[in-house]
C-alpha positions as CSV (number, residue, x, y, z in Angstrom):
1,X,-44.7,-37.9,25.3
2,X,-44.3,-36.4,22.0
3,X,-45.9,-33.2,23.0
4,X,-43.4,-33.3,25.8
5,X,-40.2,-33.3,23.3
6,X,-41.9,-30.6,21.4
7,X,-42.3,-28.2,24.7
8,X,-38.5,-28.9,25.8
9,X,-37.0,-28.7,22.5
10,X,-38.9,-24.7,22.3
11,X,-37.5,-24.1,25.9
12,X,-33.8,-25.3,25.0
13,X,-33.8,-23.0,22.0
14,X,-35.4,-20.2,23.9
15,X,-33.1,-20.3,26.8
16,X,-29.9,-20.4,24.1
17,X,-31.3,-17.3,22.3
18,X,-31.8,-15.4,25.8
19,X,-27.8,-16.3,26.5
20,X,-26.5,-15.6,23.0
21,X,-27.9,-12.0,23.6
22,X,-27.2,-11.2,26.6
23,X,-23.5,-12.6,26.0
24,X,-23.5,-10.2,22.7
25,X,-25.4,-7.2,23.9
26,X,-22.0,-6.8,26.1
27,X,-19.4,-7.6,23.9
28,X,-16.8,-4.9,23.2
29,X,-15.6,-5.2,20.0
30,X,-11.5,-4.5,18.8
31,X,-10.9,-2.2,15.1
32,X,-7.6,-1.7,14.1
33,X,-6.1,1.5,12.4
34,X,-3.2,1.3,10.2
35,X,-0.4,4.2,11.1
36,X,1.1,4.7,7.4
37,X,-0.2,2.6,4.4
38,X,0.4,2.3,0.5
39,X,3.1,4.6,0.9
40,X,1.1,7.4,2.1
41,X,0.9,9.6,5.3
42,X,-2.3,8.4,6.8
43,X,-3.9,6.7,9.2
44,X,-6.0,3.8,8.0
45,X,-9.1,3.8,8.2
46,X,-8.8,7.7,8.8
47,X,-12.5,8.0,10.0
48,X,-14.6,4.9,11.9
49,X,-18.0,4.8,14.3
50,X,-17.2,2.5,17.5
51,X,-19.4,2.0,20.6
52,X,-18.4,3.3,24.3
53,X,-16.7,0.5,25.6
54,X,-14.6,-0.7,22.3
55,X,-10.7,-1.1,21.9
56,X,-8.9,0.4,19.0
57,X,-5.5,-1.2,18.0
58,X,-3.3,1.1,16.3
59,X,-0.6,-0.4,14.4
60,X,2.5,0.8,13.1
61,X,2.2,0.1,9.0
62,X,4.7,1.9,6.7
63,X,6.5,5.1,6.9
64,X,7.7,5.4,10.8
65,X,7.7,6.8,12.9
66,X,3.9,7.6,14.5
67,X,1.9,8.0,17.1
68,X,-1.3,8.8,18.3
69,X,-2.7,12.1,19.9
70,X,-6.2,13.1,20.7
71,X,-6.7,17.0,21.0
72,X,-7.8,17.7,24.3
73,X,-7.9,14.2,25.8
74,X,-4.5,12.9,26.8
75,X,-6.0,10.4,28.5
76,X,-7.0,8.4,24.8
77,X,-3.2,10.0,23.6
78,X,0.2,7.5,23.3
79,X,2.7,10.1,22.9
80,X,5.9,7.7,22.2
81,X,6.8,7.1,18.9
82,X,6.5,3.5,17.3
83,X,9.5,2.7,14.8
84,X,9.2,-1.3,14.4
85,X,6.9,-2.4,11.7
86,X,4.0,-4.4,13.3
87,X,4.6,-2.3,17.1
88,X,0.9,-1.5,18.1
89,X,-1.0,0.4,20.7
90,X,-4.4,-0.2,21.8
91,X,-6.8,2.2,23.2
92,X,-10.0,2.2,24.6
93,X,-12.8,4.5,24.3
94,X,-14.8,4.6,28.0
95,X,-16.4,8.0,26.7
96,X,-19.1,9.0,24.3
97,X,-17.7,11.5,22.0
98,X,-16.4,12.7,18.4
99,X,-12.5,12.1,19.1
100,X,-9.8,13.9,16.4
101,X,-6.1,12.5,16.6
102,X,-3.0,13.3,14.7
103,X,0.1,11.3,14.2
104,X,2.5,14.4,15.8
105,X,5.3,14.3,13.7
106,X,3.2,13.9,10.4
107,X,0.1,15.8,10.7
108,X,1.1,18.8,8.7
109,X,1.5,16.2,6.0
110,X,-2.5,15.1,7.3
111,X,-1.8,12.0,9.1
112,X,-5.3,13.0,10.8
113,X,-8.6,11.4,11.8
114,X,-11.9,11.3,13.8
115,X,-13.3,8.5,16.0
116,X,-16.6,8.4,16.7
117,X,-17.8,6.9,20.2
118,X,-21.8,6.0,20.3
């Protein structure tokens, strides 16, 4: 009987493990960008890695107003401006690729950045 226990215990933890992965190994994961911070001009983190799949929230910090355009891929772009603190836009990344965006009315001041999509 014992060894019994010990055989169903292994295949209750086995069979947890197999769902725990296959659950995370599809997860898309959210990052959020900051548009304005610490009294500066920039986007927040200006650079980040993200997988194909993931959702990017960008958020309207300090300093309105921004938005959000990716050269050559209006399809990533939100072109309105936001002027409430907190107003956010997410976006999501279906594409492998090194994106660049600008906040429009504030890049010559080099509200810039670069997503990467793995």
């Amino acid at each position: 009987m014992k060894e019994f226990l010990n055989w169903s215990k292994r295949c209750v933890v086995v069979c947890v493990l197999l769902v725990f992965c296959f659950f995370w190994g599809s997860t898309a994961y959210a990052v959020e960008i900051l548009m304005g911070n610490e009294g500066m001009l920039v986007f927040e983190p200006c650079e980040l890695t993200i997988a194909v799949g993931d959702t990017v929230t960008f958020r309207n910090n300090e300093l309105p107003p921004h938005n959000m355009m990716v050269a050559d891929h209006p399809e990533y772009s939100h072109s309105d401006l936001a002027f409430a603190p907190g107003e956010s836009f997410d976006v999501t990344f279906d594409k492998a690729g090194d994106y660049r965006f600008q906040c429009d009315p504030h890049a010559g001041a080099g509200m810039i950045g670069v997503i990467h999509v793995e």
